[in-house]
LUMTINU-618982 format. One record per residue (C-alpha): x, y, z; residue in three letters. Coordinates in steps of 0.001 Angstrom, whole numbers, plus 500000, padded with zeros to 6 digits. Example, Ala and Ser with C-alpha at 12.3 -4.5 7.8 and 13.67 -1.06 7.14 Angstrom:
512300495500507800ALA 513670498940507140SER 
//
This chain:
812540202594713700UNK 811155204805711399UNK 811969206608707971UNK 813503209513706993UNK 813830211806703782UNK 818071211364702593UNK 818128214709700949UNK 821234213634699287UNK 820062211156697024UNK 816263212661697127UNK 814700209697698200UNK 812897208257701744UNK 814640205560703851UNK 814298203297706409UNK 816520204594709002UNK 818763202687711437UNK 820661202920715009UNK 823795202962717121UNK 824368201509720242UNK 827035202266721902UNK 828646200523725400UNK 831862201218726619UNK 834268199984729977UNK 834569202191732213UNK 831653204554731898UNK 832498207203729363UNK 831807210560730156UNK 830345211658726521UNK 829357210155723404UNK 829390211870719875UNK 827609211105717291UNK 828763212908713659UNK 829771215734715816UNK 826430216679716511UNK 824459214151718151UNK 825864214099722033UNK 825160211938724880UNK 825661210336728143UNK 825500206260728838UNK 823332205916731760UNK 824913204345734799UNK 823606201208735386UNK 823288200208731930UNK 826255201979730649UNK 825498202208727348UNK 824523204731724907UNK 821810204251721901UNK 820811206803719139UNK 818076206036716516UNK 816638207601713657UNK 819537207589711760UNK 820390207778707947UNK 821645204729706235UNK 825415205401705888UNK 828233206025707460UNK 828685207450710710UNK 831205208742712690UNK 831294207346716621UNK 833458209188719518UNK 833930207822723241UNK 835484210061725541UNK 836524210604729169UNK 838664212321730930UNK 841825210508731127UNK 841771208020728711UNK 842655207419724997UNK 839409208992722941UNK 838126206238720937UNK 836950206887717467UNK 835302204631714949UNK 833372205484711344UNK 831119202731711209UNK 827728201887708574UNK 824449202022709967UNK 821910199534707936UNK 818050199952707276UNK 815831199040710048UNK 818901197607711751UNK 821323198532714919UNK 825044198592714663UNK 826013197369718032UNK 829890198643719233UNK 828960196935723149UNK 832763196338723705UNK 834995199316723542UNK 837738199215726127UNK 839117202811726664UNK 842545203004727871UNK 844115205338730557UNK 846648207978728689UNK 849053207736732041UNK 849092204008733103UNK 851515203493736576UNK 854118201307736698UNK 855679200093740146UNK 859196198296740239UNK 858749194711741438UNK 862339193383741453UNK 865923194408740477UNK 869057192581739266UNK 866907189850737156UNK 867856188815733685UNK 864550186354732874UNK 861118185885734726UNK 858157183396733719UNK 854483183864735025UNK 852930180884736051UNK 850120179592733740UNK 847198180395736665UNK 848540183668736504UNK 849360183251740353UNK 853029182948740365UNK 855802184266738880UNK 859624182805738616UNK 862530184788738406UNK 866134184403737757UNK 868788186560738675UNK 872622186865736897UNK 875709185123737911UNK 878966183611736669UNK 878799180903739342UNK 875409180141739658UNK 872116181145738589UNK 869355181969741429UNK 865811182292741019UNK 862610183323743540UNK 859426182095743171UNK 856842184529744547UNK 853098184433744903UNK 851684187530743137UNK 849131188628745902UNK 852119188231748184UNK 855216189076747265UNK 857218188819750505UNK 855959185141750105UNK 858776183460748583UNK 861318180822747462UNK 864937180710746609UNK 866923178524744662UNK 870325178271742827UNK 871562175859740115UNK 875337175687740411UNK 875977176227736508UNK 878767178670735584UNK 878941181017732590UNK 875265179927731201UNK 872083181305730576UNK 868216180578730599UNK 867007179848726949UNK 863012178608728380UNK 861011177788731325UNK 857934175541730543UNK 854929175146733288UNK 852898171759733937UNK 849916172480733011UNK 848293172954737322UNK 851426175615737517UNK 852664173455740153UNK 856059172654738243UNK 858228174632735917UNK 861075172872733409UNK 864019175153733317UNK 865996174562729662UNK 869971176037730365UNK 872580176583727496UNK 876248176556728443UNK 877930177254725116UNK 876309174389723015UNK 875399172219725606UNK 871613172435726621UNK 870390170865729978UNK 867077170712731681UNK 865983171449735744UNK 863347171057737469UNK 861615173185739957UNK 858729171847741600UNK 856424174888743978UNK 855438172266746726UNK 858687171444747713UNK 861094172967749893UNK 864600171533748640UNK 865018171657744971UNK 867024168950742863UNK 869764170714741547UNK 871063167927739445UNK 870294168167735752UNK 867710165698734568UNK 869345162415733173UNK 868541161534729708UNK 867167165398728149UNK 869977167119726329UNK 870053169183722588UNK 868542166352720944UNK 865558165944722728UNK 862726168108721106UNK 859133169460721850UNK 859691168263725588UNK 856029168614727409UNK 854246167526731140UNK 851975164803731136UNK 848884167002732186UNK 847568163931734747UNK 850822163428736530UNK 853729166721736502UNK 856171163683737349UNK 856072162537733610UNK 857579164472730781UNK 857494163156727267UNK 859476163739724543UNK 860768163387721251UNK 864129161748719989UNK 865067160019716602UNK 861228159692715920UNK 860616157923718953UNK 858016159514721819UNK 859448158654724935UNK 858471158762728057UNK 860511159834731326UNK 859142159114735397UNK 861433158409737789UNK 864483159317735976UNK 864019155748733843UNK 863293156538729750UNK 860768154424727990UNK 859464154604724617UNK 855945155322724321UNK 855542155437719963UNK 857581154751717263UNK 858063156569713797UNK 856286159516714535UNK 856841163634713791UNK 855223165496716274UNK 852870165054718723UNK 850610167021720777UNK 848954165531724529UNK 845747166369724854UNK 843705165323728126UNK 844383161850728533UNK 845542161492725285UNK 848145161299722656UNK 847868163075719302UNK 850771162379716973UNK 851885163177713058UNK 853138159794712017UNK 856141159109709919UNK 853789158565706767UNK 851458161166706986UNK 848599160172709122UNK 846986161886712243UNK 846557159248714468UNK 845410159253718453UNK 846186156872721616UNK 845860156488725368UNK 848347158359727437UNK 850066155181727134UNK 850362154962723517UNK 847606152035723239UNK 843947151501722157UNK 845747153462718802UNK 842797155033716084UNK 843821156461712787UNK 842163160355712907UNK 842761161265708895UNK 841402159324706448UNK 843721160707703652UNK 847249160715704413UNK 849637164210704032UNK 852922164470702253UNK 855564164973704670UNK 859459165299705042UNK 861396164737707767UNK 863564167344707617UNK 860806169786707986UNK 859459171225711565UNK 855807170394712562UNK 854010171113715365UNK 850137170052716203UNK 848158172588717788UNK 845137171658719634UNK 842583174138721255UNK 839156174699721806UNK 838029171544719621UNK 840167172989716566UNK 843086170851715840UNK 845926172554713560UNK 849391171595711994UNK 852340173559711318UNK 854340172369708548UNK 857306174890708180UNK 855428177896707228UNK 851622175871705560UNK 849321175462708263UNK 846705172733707606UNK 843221172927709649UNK 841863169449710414UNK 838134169211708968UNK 836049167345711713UNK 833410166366708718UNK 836135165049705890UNK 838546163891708836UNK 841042165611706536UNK 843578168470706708UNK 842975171313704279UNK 845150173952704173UNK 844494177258705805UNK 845326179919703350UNK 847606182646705743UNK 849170185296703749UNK 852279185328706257UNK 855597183370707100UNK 857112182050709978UNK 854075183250712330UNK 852607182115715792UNK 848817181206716899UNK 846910182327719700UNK 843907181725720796UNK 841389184476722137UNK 840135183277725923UNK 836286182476723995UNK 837731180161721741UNK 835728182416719122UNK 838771184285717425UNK 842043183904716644UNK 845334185763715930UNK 848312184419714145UNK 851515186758714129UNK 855228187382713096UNK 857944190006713130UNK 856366191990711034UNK 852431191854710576UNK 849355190605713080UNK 846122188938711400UNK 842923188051712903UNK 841261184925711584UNK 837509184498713182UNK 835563181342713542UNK 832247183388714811UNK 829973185084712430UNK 830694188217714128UNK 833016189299711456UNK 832467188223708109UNK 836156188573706783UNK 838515186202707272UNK 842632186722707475UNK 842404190509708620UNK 845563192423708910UNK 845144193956712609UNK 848866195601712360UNK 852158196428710280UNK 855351197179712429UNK 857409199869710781UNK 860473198727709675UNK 862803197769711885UNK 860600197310714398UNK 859921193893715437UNK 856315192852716966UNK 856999189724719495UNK 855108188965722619UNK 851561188943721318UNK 848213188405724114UNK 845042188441724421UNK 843895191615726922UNK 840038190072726430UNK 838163188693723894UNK 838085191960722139UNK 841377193426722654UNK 845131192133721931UNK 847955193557723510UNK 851286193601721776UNK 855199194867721280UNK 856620196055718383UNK 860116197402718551UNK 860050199480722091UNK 856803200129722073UNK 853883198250723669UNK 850611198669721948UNK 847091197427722772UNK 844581197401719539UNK 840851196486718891UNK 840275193170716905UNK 836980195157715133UNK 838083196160711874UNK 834661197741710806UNK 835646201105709123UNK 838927201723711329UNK 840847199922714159UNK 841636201896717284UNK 845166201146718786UNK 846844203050721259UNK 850362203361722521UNK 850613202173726456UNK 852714205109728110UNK 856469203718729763UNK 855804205502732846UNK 859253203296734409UNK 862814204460734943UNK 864167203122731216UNK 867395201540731421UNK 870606201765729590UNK 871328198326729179UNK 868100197716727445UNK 867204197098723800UNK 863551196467724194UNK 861837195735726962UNK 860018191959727268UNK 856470192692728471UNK 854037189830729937UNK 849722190207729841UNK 849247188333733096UNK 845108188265732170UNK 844338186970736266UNK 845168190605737141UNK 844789191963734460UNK 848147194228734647UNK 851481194137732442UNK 854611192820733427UNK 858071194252731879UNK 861473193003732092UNK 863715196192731307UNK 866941196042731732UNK 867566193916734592UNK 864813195277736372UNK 861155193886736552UNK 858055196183736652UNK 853981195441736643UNK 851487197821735995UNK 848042199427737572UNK 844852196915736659UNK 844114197630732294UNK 840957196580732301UNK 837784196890734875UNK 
//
């Protein structure tokens, strides 16, 4: 593209290039406060050349939104690409949705949402299609003096498992969308001892689960047992992936036959210690208290995956291509692309005593996030610095409200927040 004298360190250079696209159109583009611009319309995108090899300060702006800023190197005879900056309205609108609701779950499709209302009698709950809201469906469970701990979706969002604690005592409903009478009996056999209870994703009338290292399964309201000495287990399509009592990965029919041993070398485990197999986009993780081991598809062996935090959550961007793990306190980005060359990036630090919980993907690009009483949607680029911006709480706060619980729903595209006892959703975040 061209070379240019760098009267700084008295010597010529190849120079480089910025290219800049951003959603929506930005008004103005700045380059080292000097260099302005405007990204045409139908590409939307912005591109200066001719530039020294260094580093350079980028600013988006329009009228509105959050300005984003970024100090990023340009290379010789190279273009640094920023082609995915999200800029975020300063005023996003809120509108109330429901009132008089202590718990709601959006459906996995994004389609649906479930919410409960508060009662000592009873607890009731409306199902409601999102598009529609004046289409919907009530139901009450005749439990006094308890509360909803869970709700877990099928994986078609056609059936939701509703876990209920009364004092100690922990029972399970079901609520199935297609039908217009709901069972209001608690399901036989599923009480505190049953763990990491999960839909068979073939058939939503089969639930599996764990008790006494045995995988049952339950149709019909009749309990069978599927495998035996086993400490965690993880259905994937139609089939079975499972931690077995002496340290081997090992995979099955939906059945638990036509068994194959996955790991050639077996793990040290202990039974008093929580697993849980995580299996996504042709990666296949386990979560051994705090370690978490990645499963090498060339060794068939887990090695461990070095994260420099405790107690933390995965999730998965919607590409498969990055990933964010996350706890009270800090948010890292792990990538599996070669769009970022470092690995275990800190994205974010709460400030104590905040607490960050509820952590989504907004897109591939962007994560969207609470910590303490304040919702926050950040960049995953960590070239020079990482943009994050505070979402404005345009809603009627409520007293009785520590911190709100906030939902991505990523079909619309808008936030959902349960403050108080009152349920809000916002305008569309992203184009």
């Amino acid at each position: 593209m061209g070379y240019r004298v760098d009267f700084i360190n008295r010597k010529i250079v190849a120079t480089g290039g910025i290219y800049v696209r951003s959603y929506p159109l930005a008004n103005q583009i700045i380059i080292d406060s000097k260099i302005e611009g405007k990204p045409g319309m139908f590409l939307n995108a912005f591109f200066v050349q001719n530039l020294l090899p260094k580093n350079h300060n980028v600013l988006v702006k329009k009228t509105g939104y959050f300005d984003y800023q970024k100090n990023i190197s340009v290379i010789e005879n190279q273009v640094t690409k920023l082609e995915n900056v999200l800029l975020i309205k300063q005023n996003i609108s809120f509108d109330l949705l429901f009132e008089k609701i202590k718990y709601f779950s959006v459906s996995p499709d994004g389609k649906n949402i479930l919410t409960a209302g508060s009662g000592t009698k009873s607890i009731g709950f409306e199902y409601f299609s999102l598009s529609n809201l004046n289409q919907k469906k009530n139901y009450s469970l005749p439990v006094q003096n308890a509360e909803i701990v869970d709700i877990k979706w099928s994986d078609n969002s056609g059936v939701a498992l509703i876990k209920i604690q009364k004092y100690s005592d922990i029972s399970y409903y079901i609520f199935d969308s297609s039908k217009t009478t709901q069972q209001t009996a608690p399901l036989a056999y599923l009480d505190k001892n049953s763990q990491q209870i999960s839909f068979n994703p073939q058939n939503t009338a089969q639930l599996f689960y764990i008790e006494n290292k045995i995988l049952y399964s339950l149709k019909q309201n009749k309990p069978s047992a599927v495998i035996k000495n086993l400490l965690t287990y993880k259905i994937s399509g139609n089939n079975i992936l499972w931690l077995s009592s002496d340290g081997f990965l090992q995979q099955s029919d939906i059945s638990g036959k036509l068994i194959q041993k996955i790991t050639e070398e077996k793990i040290v485990v202990n039974p008093a210690e929580n697993y849980e197999i995580i299996d996504s986009f042709e990666k296949t993780f386990l979560k051994k208290n705090n370690a978490l081991l990645l499963l090498d598809n060339e060794s068939k062996n887990f090695k461990d995956f070095n994260a420099p935090i405790n107690n933390y959550n995965l999730v998965f961007s919607p590409d498969g291509e990055n990933m964010i793990y996350f706890n009270n306190s800090e948010i890292y980005l792990y990538s599996f692309s070669e769009t970022f060359e470092k690995k275990n990036v800190k994205l974010f630090s709460a400030n104590s005593p905040e607490i960050i919980s509820n952590c989504f993907w907004l897109n591939n690009d962007y994560i969207i996030f609470e910590s303490g009483n304040k919702i926050i949607i950040s960049e995953i680029d960590y070239r020079g610095n990482i943009n994050a911006v505070e979402v404005s709480q345009n809603y009627e706060k409520s007293a009785d409200s520590k911190n709100p619980q906030i939902y991505y729903n990523g079909r619309d595209a808008k936030i959902y927040i349960l403050n108080g006892n009152s349920l809000f959703s916002s305008e569309k975040i992203t184009p």
